[in-house]
DOVEX-781986 format. One record per residue (C-alpha): residue number from 1; x, y, z. Coordinates in steps of 0.25 Angstrom, whole numbers, plus 5000, padded with zeros to 4 digits. Example, Ala and Ser with C-alpha at 12.3 -4.5 7.8 and 13.67 -1.06 7.14 Angstrom:
+-----+------+------+------+
! num !   px !   py !   pz !
+-----+------+------+------+
!   1 ! 5049 ! 4982 ! 5031 !
!   2 ! 5055 ! 4996 ! 5029 !
+-----+------+------+------+
//
This chain:
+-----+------+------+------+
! num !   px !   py !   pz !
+-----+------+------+------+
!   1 ! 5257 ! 5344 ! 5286 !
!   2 ! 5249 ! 5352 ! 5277 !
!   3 ! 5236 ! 5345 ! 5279 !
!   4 ! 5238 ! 5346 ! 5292 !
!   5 ! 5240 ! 5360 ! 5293 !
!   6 ! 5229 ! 5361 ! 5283 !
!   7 ! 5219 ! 5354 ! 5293 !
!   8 ! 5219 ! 5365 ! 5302 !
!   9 ! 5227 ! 5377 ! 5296 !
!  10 ! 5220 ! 5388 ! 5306 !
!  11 ! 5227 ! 5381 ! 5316 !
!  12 ! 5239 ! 5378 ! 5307 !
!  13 ! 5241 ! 5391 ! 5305 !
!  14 ! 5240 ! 5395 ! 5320 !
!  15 ! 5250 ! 5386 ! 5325 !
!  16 ! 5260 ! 5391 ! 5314 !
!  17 ! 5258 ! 5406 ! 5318 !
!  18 ! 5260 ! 5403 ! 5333 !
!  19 ! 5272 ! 5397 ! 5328 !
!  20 ! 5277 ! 5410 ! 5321 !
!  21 ! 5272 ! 5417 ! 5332 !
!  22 ! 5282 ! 5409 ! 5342 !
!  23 ! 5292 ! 5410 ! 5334 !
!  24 ! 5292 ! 5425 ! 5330 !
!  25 ! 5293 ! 5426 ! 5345 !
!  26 ! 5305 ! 5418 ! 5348 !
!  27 ! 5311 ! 5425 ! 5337 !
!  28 ! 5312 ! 5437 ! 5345 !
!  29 ! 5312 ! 5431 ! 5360 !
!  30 ! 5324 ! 5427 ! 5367 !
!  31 ! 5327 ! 5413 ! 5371 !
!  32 ! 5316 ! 5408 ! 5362 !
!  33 ! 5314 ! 5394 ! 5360 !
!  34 ! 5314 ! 5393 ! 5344 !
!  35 ! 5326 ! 5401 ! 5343 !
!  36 ! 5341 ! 5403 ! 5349 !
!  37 ! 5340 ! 5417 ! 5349 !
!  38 ! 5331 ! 5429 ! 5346 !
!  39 ! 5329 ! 5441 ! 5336 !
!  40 ! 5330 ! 5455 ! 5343 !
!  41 ! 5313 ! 5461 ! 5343 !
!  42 ! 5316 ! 5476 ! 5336 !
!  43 ! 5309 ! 5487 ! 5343 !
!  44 ! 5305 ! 5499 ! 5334 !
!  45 ! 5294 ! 5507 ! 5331 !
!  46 ! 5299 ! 5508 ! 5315 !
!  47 ! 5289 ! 5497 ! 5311 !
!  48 ! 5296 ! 5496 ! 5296 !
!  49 ! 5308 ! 5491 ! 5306 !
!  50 ! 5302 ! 5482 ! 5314 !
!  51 ! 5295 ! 5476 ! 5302 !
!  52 ! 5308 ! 5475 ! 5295 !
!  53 ! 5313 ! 5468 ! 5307 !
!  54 ! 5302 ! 5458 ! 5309 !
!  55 ! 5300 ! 5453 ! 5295 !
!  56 ! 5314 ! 5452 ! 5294 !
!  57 ! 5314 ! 5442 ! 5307 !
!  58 ! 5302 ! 5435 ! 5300 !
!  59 ! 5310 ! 5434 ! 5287 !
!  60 ! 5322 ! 5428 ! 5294 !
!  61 ! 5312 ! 5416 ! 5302 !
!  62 ! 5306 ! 5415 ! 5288 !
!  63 ! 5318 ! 5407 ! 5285 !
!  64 ! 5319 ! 5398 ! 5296 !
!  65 ! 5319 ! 5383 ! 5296 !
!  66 ! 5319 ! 5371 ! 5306 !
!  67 ! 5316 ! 5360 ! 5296 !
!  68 ! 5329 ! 5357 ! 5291 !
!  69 ! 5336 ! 5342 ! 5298 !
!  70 ! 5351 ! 5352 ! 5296 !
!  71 ! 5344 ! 5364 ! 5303 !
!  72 ! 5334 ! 5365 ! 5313 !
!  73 ! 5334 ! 5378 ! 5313 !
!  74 ! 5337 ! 5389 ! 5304 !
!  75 ! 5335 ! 5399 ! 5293 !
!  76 ! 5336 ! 5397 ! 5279 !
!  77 ! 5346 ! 5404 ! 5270 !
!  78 ! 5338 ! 5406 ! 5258 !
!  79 ! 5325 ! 5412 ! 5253 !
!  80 ! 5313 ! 5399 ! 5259 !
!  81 ! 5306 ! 5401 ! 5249 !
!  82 ! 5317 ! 5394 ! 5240 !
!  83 ! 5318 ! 5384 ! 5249 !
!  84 ! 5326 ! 5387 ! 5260 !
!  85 ! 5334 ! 5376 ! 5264 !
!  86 ! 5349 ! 5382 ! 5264 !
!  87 ! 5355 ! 5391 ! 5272 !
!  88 ! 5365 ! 5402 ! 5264 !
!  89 ! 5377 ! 5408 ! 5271 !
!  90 ! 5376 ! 5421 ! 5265 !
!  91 ! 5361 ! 5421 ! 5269 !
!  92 ! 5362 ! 5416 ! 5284 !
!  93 ! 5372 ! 5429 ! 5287 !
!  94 ! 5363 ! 5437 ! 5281 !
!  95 ! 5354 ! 5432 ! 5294 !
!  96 ! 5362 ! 5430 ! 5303 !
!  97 ! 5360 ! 5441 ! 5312 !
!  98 ! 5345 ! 5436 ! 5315 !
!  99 ! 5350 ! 5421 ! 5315 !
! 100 ! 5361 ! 5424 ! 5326 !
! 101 ! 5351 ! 5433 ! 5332 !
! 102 ! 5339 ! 5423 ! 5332 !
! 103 ! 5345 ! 5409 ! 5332 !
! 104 ! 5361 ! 5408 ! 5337 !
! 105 ! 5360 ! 5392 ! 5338 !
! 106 ! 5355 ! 5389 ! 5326 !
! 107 ! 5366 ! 5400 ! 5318 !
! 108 ! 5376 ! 5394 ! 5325 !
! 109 ! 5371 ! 5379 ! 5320 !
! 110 ! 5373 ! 5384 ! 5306 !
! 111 ! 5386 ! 5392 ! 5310 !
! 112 ! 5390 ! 5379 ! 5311 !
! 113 ! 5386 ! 5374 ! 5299 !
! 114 ! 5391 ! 5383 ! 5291 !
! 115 ! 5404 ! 5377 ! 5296 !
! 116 ! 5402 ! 5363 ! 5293 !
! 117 ! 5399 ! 5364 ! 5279 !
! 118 ! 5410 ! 5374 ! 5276 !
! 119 ! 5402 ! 5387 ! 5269 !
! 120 ! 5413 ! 5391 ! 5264 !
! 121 ! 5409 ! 5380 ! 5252 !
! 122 ! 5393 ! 5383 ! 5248 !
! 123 ! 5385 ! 5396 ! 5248 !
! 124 ! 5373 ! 5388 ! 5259 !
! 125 ! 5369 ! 5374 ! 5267 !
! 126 ! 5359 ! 5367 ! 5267 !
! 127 ! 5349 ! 5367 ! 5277 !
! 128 ! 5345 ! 5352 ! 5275 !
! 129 ! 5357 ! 5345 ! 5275 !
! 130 ! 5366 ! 5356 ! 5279 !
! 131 ! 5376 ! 5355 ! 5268 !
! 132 ! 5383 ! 5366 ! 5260 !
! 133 ! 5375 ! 5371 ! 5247 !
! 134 ! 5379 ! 5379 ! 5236 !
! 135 ! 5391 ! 5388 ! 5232 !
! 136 ! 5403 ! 5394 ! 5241 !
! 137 ! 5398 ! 5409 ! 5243 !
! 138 ! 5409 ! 5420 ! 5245 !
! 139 ! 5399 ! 5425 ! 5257 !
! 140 ! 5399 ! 5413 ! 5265 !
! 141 ! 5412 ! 5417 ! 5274 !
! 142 ! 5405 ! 5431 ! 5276 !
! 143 ! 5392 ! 5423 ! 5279 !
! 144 ! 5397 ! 5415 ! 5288 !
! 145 ! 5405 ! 5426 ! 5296 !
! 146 ! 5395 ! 5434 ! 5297 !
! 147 ! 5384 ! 5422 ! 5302 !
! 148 ! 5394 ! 5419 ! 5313 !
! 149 ! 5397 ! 5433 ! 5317 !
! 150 ! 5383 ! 5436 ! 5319 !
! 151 ! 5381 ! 5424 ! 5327 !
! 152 ! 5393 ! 5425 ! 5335 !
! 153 ! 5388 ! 5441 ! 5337 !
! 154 ! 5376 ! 5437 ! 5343 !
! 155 ! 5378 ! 5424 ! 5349 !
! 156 ! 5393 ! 5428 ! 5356 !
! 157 ! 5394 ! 5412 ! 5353 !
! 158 ! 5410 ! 5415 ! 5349 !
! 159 ! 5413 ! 5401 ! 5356 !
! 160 ! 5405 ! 5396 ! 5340 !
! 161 ! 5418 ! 5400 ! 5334 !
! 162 ! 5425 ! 5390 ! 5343 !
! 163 ! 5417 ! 5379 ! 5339 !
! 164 ! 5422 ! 5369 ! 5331 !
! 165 ! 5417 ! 5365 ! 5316 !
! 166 ! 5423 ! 5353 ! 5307 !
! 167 ! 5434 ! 5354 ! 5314 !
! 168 ! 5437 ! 5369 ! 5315 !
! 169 ! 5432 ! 5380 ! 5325 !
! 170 ! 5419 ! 5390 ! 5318 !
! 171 ! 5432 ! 5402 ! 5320 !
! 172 ! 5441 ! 5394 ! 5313 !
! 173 ! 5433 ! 5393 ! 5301 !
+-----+------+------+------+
//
């Protein structure tokens, strides 16, 4: 790909900016295709503010991914530059807000996950093969609450907690 790329790079270049481009757009536009939701545009003249806001947004698709054969679609819990193929608990509530906010479908798919490998026993999952990594981390109950409050906050998808996982409904775990 690289030679390729390296063949025409003007060109190369163009076609990734257009990208960018669309998808900065549907980050913030409703009904989008890329996404299952949208960000909230902020409207201010405190320019520090909207900067704030905006790099923020750009920091949060800076971790996406749609590569991996376990996800699709989703965002990395871990710095990228180390690799970036985990997703932590504690980190993904951190974001949940925006993840709720932005793309609902794909939360909910890791809600789920969440579930079927039990985080109550590892601090993270793999998102490669999807199993649980690491130590139990005393945050995970917290993180998890949280993540689903925020997705049930914003989505009003209560029927989720009726859904059944292993065997037991998500409320009942």
């Amino acid at each position: 790909r690289a030679r390729c790329w390296g063949g025409d790079f003007a060109a190369t270049f163009a076609t990734a900016k257009t990208d960018w481009q669309n998808r900065w757009q549907a980050v913030f536009t409703p009904g989008n295709r890329i996404y299952s939701g949208c960000l909230p545009t902020l409207e201010t003249d405190d320019q520090a503010l909207r900067e704030l806001y905006y790099l923020s947004v750009a920091s949060l698709l800076e971790t996406e991914r749609d590569n991996f054969p376990e996800f699709k679609q989703c965002f990395v819990g871990e710095d990228p530059e180390w690799g970036g193929d985990v997703t932590w608990f504690w980190d993904y509530s951190l974001t949940s807000l925006p993840y709720a906010l932005l793309n609902p479908a794909v939360m909910k798919n890791e809600l789920r996950h969440w579930l079927t490998i039990d985080w109550r026993t590892c601090s993270h999952f793999s998102l490669i093969n999807g199993k649980p990594e690491g130590n139990w981390c005393a945050v995970n109950p917290y993180a998890y609450f949280l993540s689903l409050d925020r997705y049930l906050t914003v989505t009003g998808d209560f029927g989720f907690l009726s859904e059944t996982i292993n065997g037991k409904t998500v409320l009942g775990y």
